[in-house]
C-alpha atoms as an extended CHARMM CRD file, in Angstrom:
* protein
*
       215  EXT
         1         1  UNK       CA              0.0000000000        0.0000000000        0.0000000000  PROA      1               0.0000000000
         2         2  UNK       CA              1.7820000000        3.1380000000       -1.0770000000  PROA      2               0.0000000000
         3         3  UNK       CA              0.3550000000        6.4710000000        0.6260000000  PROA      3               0.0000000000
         4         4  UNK       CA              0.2210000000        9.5190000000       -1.7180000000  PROA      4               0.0000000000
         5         5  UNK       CA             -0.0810000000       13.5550000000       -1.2610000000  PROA      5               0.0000000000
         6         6  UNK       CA             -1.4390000000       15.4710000000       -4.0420000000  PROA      6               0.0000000000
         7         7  UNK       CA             -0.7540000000       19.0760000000       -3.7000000000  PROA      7               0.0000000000
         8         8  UNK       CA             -2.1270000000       22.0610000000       -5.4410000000  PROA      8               0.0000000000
         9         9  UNK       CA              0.0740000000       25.1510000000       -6.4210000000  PROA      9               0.0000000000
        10        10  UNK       CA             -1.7920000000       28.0260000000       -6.4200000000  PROA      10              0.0000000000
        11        11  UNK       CA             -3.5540000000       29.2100000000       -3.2070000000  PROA      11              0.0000000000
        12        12  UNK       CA             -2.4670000000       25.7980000000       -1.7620000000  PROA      12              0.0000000000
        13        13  UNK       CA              1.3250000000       24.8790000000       -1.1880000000  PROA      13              0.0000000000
        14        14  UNK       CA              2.2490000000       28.4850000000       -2.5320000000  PROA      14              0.0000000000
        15        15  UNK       CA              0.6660000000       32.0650000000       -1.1880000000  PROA      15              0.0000000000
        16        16  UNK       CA              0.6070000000       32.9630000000       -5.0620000000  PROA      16              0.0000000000
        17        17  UNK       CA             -3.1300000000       33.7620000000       -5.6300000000  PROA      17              0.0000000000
        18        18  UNK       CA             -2.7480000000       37.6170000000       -5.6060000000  PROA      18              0.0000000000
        19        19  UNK       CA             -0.1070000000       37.0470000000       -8.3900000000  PROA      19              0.0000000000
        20        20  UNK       CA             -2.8710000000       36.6500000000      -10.4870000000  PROA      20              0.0000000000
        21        21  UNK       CA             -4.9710000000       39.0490000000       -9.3140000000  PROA      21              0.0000000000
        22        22  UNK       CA             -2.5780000000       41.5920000000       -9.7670000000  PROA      22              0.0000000000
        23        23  UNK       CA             -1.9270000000       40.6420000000      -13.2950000000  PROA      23              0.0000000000
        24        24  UNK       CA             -5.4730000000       40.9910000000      -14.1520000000  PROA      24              0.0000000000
        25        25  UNK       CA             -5.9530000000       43.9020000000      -12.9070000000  PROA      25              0.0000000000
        26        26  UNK       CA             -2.9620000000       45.7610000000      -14.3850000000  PROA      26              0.0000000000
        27        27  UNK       CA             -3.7870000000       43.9890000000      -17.6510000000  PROA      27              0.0000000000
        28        28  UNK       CA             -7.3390000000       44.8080000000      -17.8730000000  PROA      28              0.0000000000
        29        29  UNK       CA             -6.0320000000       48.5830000000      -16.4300000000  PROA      29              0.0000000000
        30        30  UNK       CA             -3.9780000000       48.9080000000      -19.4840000000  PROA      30              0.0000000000
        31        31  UNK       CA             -6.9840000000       48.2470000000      -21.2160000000  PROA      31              0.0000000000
        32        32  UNK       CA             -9.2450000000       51.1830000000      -19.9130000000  PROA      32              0.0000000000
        33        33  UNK       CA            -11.1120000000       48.4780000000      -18.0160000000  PROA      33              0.0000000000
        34        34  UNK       CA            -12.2400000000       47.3640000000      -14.1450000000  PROA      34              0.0000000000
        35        35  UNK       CA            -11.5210000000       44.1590000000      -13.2010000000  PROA      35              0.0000000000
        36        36  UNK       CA            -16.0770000000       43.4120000000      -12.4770000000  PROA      36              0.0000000000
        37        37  UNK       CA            -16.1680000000       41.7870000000       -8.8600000000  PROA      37              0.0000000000
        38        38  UNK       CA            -17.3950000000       38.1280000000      -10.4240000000  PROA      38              0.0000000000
        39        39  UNK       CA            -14.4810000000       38.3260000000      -13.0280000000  PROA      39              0.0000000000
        40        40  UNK       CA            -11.8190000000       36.4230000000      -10.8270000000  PROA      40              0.0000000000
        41        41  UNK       CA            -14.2590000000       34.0040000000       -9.3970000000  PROA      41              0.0000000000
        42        42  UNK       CA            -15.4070000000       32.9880000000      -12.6750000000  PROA      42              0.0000000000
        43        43  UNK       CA            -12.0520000000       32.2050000000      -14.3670000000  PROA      43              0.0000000000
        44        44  UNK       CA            -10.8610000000       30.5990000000      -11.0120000000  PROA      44              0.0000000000
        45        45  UNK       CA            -11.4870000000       26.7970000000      -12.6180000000  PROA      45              0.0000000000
        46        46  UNK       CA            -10.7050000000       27.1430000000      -15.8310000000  PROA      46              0.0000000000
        47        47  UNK       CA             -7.5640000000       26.1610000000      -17.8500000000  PROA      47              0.0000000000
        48        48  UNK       CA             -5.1760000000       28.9670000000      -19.2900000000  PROA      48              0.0000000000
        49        49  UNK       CA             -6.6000000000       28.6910000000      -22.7340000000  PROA      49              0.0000000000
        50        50  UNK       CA            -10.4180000000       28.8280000000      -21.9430000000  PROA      50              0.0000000000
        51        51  UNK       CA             -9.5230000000       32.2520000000      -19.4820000000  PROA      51              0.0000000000
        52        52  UNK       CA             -7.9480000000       34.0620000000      -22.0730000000  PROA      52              0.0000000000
        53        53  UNK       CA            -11.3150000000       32.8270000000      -24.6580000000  PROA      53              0.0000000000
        54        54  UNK       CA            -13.5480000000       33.9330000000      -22.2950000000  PROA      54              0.0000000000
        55        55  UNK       CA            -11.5780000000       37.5890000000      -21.3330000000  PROA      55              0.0000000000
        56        56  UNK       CA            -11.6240000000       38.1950000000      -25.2170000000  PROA      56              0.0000000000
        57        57  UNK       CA            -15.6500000000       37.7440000000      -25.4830000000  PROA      57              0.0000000000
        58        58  UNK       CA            -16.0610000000       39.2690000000      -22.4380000000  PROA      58              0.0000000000
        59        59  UNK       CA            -14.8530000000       42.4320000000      -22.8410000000  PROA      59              0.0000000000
        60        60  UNK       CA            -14.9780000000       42.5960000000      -27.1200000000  PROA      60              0.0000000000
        61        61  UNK       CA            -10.4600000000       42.3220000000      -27.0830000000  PROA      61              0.0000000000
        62        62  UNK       CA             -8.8290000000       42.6130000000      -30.1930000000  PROA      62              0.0000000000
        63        63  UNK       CA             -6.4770000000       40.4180000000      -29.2180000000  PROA      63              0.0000000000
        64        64  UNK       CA             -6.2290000000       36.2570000000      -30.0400000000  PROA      64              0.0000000000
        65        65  UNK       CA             -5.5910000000       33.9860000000      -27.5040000000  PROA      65              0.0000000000
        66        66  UNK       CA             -2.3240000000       33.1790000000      -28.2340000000  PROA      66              0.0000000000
        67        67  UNK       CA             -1.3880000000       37.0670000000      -27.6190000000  PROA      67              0.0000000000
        68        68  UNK       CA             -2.7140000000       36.9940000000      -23.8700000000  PROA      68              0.0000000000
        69        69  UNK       CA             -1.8310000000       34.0640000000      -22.8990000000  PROA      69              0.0000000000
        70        70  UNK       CA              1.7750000000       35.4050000000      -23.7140000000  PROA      70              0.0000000000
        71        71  UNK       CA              0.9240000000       38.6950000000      -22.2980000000  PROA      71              0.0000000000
        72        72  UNK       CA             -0.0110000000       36.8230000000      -19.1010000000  PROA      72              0.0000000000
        73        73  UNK       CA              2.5950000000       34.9880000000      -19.3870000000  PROA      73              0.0000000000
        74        74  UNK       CA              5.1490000000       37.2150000000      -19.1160000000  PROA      74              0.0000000000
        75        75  UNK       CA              3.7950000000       39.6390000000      -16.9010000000  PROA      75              0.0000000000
        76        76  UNK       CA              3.6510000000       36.3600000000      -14.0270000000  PROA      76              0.0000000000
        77        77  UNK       CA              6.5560000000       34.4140000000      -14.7240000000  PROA      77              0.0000000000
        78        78  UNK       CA              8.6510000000       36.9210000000      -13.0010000000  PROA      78              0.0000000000
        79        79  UNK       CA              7.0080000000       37.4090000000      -10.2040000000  PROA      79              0.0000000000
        80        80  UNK       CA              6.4410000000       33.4550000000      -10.0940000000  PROA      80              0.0000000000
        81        81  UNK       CA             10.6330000000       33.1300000000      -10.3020000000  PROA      81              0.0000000000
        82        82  UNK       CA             11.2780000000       36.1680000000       -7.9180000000  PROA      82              0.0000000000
        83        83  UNK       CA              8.4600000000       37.4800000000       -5.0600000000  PROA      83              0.0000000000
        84        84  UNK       CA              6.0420000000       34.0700000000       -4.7100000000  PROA      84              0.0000000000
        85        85  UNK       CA              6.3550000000       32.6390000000       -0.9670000000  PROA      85              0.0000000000
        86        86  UNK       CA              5.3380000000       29.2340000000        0.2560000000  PROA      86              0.0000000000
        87        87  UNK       CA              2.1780000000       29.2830000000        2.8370000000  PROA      87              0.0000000000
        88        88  UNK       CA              3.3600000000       29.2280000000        6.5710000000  PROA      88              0.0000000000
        89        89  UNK       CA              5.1590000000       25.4650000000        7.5210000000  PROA      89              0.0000000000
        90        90  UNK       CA              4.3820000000       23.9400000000        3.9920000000  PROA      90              0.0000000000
        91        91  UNK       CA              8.3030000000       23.1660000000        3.3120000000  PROA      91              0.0000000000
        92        92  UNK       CA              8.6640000000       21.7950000000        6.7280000000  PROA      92              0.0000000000
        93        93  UNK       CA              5.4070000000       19.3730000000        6.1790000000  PROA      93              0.0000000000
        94        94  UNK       CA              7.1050000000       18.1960000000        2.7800000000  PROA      94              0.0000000000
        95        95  UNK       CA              9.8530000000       16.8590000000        4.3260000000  PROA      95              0.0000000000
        96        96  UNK       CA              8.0850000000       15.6270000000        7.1080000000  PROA      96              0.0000000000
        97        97  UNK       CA              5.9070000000       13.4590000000        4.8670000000  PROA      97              0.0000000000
        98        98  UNK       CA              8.5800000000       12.4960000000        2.6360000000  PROA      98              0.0000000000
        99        99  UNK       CA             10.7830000000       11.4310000000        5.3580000000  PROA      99              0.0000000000
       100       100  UNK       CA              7.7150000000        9.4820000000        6.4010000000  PROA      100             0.0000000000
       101       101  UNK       CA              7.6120000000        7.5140000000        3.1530000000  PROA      101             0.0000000000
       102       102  UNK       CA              4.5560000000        8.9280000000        1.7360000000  PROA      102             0.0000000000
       103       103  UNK       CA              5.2330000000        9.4500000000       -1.8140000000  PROA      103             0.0000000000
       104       104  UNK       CA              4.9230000000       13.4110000000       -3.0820000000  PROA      104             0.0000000000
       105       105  UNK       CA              2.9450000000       14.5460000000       -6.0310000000  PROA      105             0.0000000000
       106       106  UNK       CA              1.2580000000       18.3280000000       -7.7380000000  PROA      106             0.0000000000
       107       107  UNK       CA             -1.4800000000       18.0620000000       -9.3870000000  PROA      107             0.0000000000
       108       108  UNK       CA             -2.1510000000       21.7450000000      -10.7070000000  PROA      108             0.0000000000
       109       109  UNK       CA             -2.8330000000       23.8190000000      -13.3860000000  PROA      109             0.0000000000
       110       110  UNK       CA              0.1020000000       26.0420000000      -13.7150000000  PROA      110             0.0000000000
       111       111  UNK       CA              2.0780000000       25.0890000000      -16.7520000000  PROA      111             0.0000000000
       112       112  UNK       CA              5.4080000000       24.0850000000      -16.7590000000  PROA      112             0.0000000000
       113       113  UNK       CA              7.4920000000       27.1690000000      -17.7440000000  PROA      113             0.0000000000
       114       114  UNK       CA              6.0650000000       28.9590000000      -14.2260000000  PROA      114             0.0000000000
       115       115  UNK       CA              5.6960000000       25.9610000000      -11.6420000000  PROA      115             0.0000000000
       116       116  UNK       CA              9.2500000000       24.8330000000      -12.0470000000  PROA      116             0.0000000000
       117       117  UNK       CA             10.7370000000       28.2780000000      -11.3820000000  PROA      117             0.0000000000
       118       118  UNK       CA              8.3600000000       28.9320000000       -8.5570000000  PROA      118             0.0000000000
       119       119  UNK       CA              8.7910000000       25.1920000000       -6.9520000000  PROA      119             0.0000000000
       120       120  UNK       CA             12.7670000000       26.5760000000       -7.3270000000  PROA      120             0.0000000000
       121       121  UNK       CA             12.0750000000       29.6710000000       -5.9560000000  PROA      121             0.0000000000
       122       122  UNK       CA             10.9750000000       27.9400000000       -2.8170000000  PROA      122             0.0000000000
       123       123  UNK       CA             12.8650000000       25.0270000000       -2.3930000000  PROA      123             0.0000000000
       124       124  UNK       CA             10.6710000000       22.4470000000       -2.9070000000  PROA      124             0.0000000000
       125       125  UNK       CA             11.2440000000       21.1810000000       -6.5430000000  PROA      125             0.0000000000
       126       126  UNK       CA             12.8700000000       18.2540000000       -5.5080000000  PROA      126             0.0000000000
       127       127  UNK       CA             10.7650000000       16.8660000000       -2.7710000000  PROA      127             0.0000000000
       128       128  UNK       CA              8.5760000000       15.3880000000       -5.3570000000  PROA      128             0.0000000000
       129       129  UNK       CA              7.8080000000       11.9660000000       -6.5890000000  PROA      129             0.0000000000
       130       130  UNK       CA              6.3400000000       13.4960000000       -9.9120000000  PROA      130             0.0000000000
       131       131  UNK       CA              4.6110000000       17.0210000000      -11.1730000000  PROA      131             0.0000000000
       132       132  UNK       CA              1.5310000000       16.8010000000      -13.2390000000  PROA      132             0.0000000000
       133       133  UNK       CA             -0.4300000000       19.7650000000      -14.6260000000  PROA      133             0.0000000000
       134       134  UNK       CA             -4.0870000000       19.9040000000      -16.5500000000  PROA      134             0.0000000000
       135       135  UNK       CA             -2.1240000000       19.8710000000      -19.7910000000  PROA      135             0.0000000000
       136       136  UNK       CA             -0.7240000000       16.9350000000      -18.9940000000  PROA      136             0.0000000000
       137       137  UNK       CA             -4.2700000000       15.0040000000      -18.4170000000  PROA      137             0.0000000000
       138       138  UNK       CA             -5.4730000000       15.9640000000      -21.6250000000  PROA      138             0.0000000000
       139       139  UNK       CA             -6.4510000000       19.5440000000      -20.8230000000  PROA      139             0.0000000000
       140       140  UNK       CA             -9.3460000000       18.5870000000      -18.7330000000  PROA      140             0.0000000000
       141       141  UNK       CA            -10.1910000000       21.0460000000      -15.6170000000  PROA      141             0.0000000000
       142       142  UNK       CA             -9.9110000000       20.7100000000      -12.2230000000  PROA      142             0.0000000000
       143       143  UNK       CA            -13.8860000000       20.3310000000      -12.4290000000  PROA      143             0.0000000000
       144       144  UNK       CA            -13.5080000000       16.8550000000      -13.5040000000  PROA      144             0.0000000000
       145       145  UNK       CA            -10.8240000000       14.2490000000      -11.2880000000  PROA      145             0.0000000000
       146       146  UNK       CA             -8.5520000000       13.5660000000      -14.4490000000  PROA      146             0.0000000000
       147       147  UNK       CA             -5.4250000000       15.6430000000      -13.0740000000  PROA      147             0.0000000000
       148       148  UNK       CA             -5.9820000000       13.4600000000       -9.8730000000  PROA      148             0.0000000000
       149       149  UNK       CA             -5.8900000000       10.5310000000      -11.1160000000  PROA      149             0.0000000000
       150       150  UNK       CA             -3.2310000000       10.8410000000      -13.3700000000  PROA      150             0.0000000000
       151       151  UNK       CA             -1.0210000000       12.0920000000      -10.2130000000  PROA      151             0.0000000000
       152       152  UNK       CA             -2.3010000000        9.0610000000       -8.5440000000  PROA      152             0.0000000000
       153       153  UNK       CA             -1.1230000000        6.8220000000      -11.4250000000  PROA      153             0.0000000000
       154       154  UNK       CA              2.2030000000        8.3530000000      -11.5110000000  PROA      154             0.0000000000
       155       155  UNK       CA              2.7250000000        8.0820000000       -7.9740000000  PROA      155             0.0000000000
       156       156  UNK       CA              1.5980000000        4.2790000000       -8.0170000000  PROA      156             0.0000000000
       157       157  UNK       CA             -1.4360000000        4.9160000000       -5.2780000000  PROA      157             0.0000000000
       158       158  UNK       CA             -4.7870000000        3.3340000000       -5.5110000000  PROA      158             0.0000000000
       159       159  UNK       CA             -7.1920000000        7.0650000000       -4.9570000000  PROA      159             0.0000000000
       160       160  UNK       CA             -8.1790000000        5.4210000000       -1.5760000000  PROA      160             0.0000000000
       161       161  UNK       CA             -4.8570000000        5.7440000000       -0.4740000000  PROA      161             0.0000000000
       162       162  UNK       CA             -4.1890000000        9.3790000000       -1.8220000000  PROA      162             0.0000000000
       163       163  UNK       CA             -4.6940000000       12.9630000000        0.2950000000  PROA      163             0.0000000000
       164       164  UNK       CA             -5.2810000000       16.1150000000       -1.5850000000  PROA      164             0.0000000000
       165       165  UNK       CA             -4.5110000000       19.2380000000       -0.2510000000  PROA      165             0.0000000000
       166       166  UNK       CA             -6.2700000000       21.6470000000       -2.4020000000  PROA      166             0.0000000000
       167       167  UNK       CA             -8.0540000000       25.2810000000       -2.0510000000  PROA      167             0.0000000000
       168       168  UNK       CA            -10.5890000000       25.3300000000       -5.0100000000  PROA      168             0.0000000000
       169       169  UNK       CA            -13.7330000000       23.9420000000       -3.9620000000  PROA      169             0.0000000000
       170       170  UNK       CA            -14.5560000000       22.6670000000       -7.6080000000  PROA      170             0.0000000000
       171       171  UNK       CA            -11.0850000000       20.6410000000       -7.3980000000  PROA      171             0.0000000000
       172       172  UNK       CA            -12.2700000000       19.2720000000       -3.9310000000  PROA      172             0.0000000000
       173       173  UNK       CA            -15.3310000000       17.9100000000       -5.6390000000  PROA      173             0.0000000000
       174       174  UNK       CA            -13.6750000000       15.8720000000       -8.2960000000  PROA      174             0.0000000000
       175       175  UNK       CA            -11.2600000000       14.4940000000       -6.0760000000  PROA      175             0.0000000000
       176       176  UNK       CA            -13.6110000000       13.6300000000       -3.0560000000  PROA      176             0.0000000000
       177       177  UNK       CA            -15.8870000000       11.4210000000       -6.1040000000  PROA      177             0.0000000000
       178       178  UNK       CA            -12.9400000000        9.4870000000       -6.9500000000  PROA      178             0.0000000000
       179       179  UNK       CA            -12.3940000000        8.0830000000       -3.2490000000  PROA      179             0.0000000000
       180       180  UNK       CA             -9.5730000000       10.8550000000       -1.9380000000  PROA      180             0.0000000000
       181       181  UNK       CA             -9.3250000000       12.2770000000        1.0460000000  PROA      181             0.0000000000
       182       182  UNK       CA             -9.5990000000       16.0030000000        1.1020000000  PROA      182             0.0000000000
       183       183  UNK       CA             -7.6660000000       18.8450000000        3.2880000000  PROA      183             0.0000000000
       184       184  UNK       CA             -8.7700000000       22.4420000000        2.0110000000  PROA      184             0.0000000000
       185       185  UNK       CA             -6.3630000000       24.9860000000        2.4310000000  PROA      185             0.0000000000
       186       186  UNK       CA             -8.1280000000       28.0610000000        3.1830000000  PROA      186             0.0000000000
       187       187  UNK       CA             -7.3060000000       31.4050000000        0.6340000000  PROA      187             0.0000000000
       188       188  UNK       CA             -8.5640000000       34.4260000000        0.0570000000  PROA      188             0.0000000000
       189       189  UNK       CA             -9.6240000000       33.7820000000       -3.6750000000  PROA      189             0.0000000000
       190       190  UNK       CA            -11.8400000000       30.9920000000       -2.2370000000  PROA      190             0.0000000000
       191       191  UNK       CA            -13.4410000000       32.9550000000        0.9690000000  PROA      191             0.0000000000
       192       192  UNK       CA            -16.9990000000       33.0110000000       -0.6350000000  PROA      192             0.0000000000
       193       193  UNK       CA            -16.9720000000       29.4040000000       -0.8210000000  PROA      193             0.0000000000
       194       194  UNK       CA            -15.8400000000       28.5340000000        2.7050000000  PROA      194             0.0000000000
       195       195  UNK       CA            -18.6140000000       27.2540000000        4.4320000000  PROA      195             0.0000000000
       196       196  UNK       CA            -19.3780000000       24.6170000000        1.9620000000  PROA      196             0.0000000000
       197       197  UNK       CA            -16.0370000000       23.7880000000        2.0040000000  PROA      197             0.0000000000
       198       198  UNK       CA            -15.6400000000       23.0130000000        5.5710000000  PROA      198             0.0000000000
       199       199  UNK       CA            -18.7460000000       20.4890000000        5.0590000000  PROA      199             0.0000000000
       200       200  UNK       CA            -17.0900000000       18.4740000000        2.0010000000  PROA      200             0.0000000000
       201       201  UNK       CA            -12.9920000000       18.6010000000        2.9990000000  PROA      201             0.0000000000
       202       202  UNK       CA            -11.6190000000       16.0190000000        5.8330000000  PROA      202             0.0000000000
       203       203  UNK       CA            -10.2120000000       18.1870000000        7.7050000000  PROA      203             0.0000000000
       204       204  UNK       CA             -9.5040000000       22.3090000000        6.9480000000  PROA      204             0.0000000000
       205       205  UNK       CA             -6.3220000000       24.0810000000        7.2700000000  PROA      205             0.0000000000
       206       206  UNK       CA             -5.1460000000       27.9110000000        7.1660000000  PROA      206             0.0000000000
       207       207  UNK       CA             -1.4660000000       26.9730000000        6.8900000000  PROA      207             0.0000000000
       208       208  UNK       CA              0.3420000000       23.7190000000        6.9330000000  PROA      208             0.0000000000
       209       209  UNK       CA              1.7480000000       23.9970000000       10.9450000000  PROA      209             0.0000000000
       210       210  UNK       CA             -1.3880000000       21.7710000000       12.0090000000  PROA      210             0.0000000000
       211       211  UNK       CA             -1.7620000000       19.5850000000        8.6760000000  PROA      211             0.0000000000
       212       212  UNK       CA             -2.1650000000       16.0110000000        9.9280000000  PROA      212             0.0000000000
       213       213  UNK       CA              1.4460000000       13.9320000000       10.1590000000  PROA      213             0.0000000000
       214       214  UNK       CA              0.1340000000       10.5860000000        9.6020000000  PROA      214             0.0000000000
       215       215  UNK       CA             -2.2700000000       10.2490000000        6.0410000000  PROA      215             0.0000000000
């Protein structure tokens, strides 16, 4: 029986969220345009590709895709390589686990030309068993368990045996129906969502100092 961690990136094992909140705003600023209050929480599940679709029909851009995912891309992956912390304890609670035997995985949906540099950044690149991104499982969101269970796979853990340590409550729903465990990490880019949170996850968390030592 192998045990297995799952980790998310954003909002979860790194205090990153207001990266991207930050970059929307000073991209939509450059624009002439207000980031609307229900802008970030829509866009919150969706993969890289489908935000920039949806930004262009939203707000009638000139620009393709291709041009701001790039734009986005650019404007993050510095502060991704330079400013982005890891949450209170969460290097710490790697270790632990690893030195525990539990195997390490990421299951996220940062690609890999910012998670690597950011992992770096923080000194937890090589505590994983493996690194797996949305791409990776075909493109499909966080709103359906694919990313899960290919981390799963890759770690060589039945889902039973696997913990996921996630703060999007759409991501806690696909990996709860596949038979995981569940620990939500509690960020501000999920607040709204809280209580119904706290109902679904096996146990909460607001930084990784009290995150359970045995899985």
């Amino acid at each position: 029986m192998t045990k297995a961690a799952i980790f998310d990136l954003d909002g979860t094992l790194l205090d990153s969220m207001g990266v991207w909140d930050q970059v929307d705003i000073d991209f939509l600023n450059k624009r002439g345009i207000e980031v609307p209050p229900d802008y970030m929480t829509k866009v919150s599940a969706m993969q890289f590709r489908q935000i920039a679709e949806y930004t262009i029909a939203r707000f009638g851009l000139t620009d393709t895709p291709e041009e701001l995912m790039q734009e986005w891309d650019d404007m993050a992956s510095v502060a991704y390589s330079t400013t982005v912390e890891a949450k209170p304890g969460a290097l710490d609670y790697l270790r632990d686990l690893k030195d525990s035997g539990v195997k390490l995985g990421v299951a996220t949906s940062l690609p890999p030309r910012l998670r690597e540099p950011a992992l770096r950044h923080v000194g937890m690149f090589d505590l994983f068993n493996d690194i797996v991104s949305v791409d990776d499982a075909n493109d499909v969101g966080k709103d359906q368990p694919d990313v899960y269970l290919l981390a799963a796979r890759r770690l060589g853990a039945a889902p039973v045996d696997c913990t996921v340590f996630e703060d999007l409550l759409v991501g806690m729903k696909s990996a709860k129906s596949v038979g995981m465990k569940v620990w939500a990490m509690h960020d501000d880019s999920s607040a709204s969502d809280w209580p119904e949170i706290c109902h679904l996850a096996d146990g909460v968390l607001f930084d990784f100092h009290d995150a359970p030592r045995v899985l």
